[in-house]
N, C-alpha and C positions, 0 to 999 in steps of 0.2 A: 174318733180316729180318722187319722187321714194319710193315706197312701200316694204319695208320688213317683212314678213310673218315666225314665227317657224314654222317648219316642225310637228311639234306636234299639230296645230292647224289649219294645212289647213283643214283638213275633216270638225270640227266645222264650219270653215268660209263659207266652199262652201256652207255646210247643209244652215246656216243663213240667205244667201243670196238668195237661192235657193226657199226660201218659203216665199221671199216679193213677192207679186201684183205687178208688171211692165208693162206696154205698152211701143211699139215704140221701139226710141234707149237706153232709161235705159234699157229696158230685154235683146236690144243685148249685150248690153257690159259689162252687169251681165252675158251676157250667156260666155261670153270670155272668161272675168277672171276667172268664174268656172272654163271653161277648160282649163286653164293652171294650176290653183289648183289642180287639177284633175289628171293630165298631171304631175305634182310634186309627187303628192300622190304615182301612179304608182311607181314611181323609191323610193320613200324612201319606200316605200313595198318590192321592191326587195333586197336594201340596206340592210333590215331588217333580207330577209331569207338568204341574203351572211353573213348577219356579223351570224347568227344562224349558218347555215355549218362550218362558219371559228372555234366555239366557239364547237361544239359539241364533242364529241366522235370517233374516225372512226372506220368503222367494216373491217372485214378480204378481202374486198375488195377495200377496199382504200375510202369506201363511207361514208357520214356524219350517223352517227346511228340514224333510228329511234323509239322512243317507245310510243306505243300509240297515234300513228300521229302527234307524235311532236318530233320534233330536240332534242337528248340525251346531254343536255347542258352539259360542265365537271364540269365550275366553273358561276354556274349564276352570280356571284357580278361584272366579268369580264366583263360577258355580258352582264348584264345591264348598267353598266358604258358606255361600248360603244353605244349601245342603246339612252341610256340618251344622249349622244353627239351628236348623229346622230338628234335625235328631236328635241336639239337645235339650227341646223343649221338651216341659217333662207333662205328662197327662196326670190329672190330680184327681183323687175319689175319697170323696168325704160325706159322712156326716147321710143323715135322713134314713132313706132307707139301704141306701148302702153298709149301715152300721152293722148289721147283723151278717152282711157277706164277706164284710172285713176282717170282723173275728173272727171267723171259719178259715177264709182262706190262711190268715195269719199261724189258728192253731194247726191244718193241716202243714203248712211248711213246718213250723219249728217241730211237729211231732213226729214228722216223715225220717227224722233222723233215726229215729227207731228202726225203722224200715226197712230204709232206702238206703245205699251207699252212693253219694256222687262223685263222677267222675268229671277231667276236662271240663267243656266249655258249661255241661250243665254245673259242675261245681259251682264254676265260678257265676254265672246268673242265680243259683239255689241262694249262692251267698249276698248275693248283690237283693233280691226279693227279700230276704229275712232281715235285711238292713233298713231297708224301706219300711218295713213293717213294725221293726222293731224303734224304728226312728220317727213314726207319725200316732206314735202313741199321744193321747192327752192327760 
């Protein structure tokens, strides 16, 4: 099985998952793949403030400018294009020992409909997860 995840939507995913009821091994292997979400998030955060340095201003000391606590962007359409690129990459989870947190996580979504009613934006991430999952089947 393999799970591919946008980078623009792991925070939603983790949030999602994070505030189902679980016991046992569903809450561990919810607890995993949050923290590999997690663990993803981290770097395309960094990702975010390197591509903001690459994109800003520099001052008379060779440093990214900043004003009002934010990166001196030069040309924001640059930066956000890359930006946007960046959130579209997707984080992939496959195969080894992942196998066993994949199936859990997967049968906790699809089984949560018993459950759970979703609303708004969780809806539409609930549905967006289930597609992922449903679509890295082998």
């Amino acid at each position: 099985m393999q799970v591919k995840i946008e980078n623009a939507k792991l925070g939603q995913a983790a949030d999602l998952l994070f505030n189902l009821s679980l016991k046992g091994k569903q809450s561990r292997h919810r607890t995993k793949f949050i923290k590999v979400l997690n663990e993803r998030l981290k770097e395309v955060e960094e990702q975010r403030v390197q591509l903001a340095k690459e994109h800003s201003r520099i001052d008379d000391k060779g440093e990214p400018q900043v004003v009002d606590g934010k990166f001196d962007i030069m040309v924001m359409e640059d930066f956000q294009k890359d930006l946007k690129e960046l959130y579209k990459e997707e984080l992939v989870i496959e195969g080894g020992d992942a196998q066993g947190m994949l199936k859990t996580v997967k049968d906790i979504l699809l089984k949560s409909l018993e459950d759970k009613e979703w609303e708004g934006q969780e809806a539409v991430i609930y549905d967006y997860l289930c597609d992922q999952f449903e679509g890295g089947e082998e």
